[in-house]
Each structure stands twice: as C-alpha cells, then as structure tokens.
C-alpha positions in Angstrom: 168.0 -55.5 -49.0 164.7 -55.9 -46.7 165.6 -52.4 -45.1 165.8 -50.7 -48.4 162.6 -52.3 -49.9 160.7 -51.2 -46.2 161.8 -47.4 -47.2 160.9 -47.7 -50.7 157.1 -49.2 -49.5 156.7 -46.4 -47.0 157.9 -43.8 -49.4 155.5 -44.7 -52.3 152.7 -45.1 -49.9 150.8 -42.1 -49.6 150.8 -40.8 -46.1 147.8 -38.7 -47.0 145.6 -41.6 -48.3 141.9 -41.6 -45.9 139.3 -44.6 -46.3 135.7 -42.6 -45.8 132.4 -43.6 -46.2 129.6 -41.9 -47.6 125.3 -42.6 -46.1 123.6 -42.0 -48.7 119.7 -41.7 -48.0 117.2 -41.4 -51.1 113.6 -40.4 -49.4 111.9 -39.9 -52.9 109.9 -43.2 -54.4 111.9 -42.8 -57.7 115.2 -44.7 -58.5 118.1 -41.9 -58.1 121.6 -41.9 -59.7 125.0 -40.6 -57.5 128.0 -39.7 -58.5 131.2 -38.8 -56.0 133.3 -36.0 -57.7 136.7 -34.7 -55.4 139.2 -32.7 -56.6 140.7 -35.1 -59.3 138.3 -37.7 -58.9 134.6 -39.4 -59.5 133.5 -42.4 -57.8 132.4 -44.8 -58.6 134.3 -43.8 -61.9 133.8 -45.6 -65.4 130.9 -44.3 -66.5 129.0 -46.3 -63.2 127.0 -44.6 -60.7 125.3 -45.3 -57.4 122.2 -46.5 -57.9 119.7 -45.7 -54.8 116.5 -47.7 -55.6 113.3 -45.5 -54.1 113.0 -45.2 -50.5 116.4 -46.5 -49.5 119.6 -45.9 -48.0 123.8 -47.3 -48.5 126.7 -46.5 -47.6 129.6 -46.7 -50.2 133.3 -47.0 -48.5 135.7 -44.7 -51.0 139.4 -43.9 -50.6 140.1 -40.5 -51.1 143.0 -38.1 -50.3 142.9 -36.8 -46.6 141.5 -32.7 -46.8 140.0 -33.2 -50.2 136.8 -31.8 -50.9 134.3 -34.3 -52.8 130.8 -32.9 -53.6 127.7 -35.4 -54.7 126.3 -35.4 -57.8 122.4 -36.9 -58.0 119.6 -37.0 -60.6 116.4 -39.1 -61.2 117.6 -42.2 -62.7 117.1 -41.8 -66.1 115.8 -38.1 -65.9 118.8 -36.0 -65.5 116.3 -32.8 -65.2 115.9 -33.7 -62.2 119.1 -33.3 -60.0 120.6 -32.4 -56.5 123.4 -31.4 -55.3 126.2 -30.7 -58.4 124.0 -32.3 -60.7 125.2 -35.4 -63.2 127.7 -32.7 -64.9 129.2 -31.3 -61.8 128.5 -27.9 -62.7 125.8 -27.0 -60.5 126.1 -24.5 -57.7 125.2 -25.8 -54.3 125.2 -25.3 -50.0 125.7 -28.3 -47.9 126.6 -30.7 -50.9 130.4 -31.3 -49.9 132.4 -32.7 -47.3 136.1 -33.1 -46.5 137.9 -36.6 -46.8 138.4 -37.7 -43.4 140.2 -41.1 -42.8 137.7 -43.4 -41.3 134.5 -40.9 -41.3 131.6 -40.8 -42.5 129.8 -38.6 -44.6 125.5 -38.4 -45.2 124.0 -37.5 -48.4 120.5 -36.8 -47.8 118.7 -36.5 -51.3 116.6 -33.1 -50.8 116.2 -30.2 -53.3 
C-alpha cells in the first residue's frame, strides 16, 4: 500500500516544476505596477500586481514550468500610458523583456524604456 501511494506521488508530481526568482529593480521616483505573464500563466494572478514603490528593488520567488518563457509586464502605477516591457495587456512587442524558467535562478527586471 505505501509502495503504490510512493508511485502515485511521484507520478502526479510534475517532474518539470522550477522554483525561480525574479529582481526586480524600479530606478524611476514613481510607484510602478508588474505583472509576470508565461505561457499559461500571470503572476501574481487575481487581478494583483507587484507593486515597486519609487526607487526600489524585490525579488518575488514564482514557480513556473522548467523552459517556459515568462515576459514582464510594467506600467506607472495608476497610468497604464506609461509601460515597459509587454505592457499591463501583454500585447506589446519587446527585446530583452523575457527569460526562461530555470529551477532555482534568477531572473532581473530592470524598469527602462
């Protein structure tokens, strides 16, 4: 019974599944908004974002499938005219806005137009 129940753990656990971090680094003085979007899906999801205050830096932990691409998505907080990398829709075209999920990596976002 334990034998069977260890297969049927290691079989429904992903073997793909990465933990990666993203450094996010906001050099602007105005609060900034950032949204994660992979191939199927946003962090931090629900209608939340990452909120950078002005001038500041975090790094948010995400699990993500390994050799997925995840793009940011950034705007002014509360001015979504003002955006970087695939904007707040994720239809914006960009260079140097992705990465690749990498199990226990680390990504930097560095908030430049």
């Amino acid at each position: 019974m334990i034998r069977a129940l260890l297969v049927f753990l290691l079989l429904a656990t992903p073997a793909n599944a990465a933990d990666m971090a993203f450094f996010m680094k906001n050099p602007h003085a105005r609060d900034v908004a950032v949204e994660l979007h992979g191939e199927k899906n946003v962090w931090p999801g629900g209608d939340q974002v990452y909120l950078l205050e002005g001038r500041s830096q975090k790094s948010v932990p995400i699990a993500c499938t390994e050799g997925e691409t995840i793009c940011y998505g950034a705007w002014v907080f509360a001015d979504d005219r003002i955006s970087f990398g695939v904007g707040p829709k994720n239809d914006l075209d960009c260079t140097d806005c992705c990465a690749v999920c990498v199990a226990k990596s680390t990504a930097t976002i560095d908030l430049v137009r």
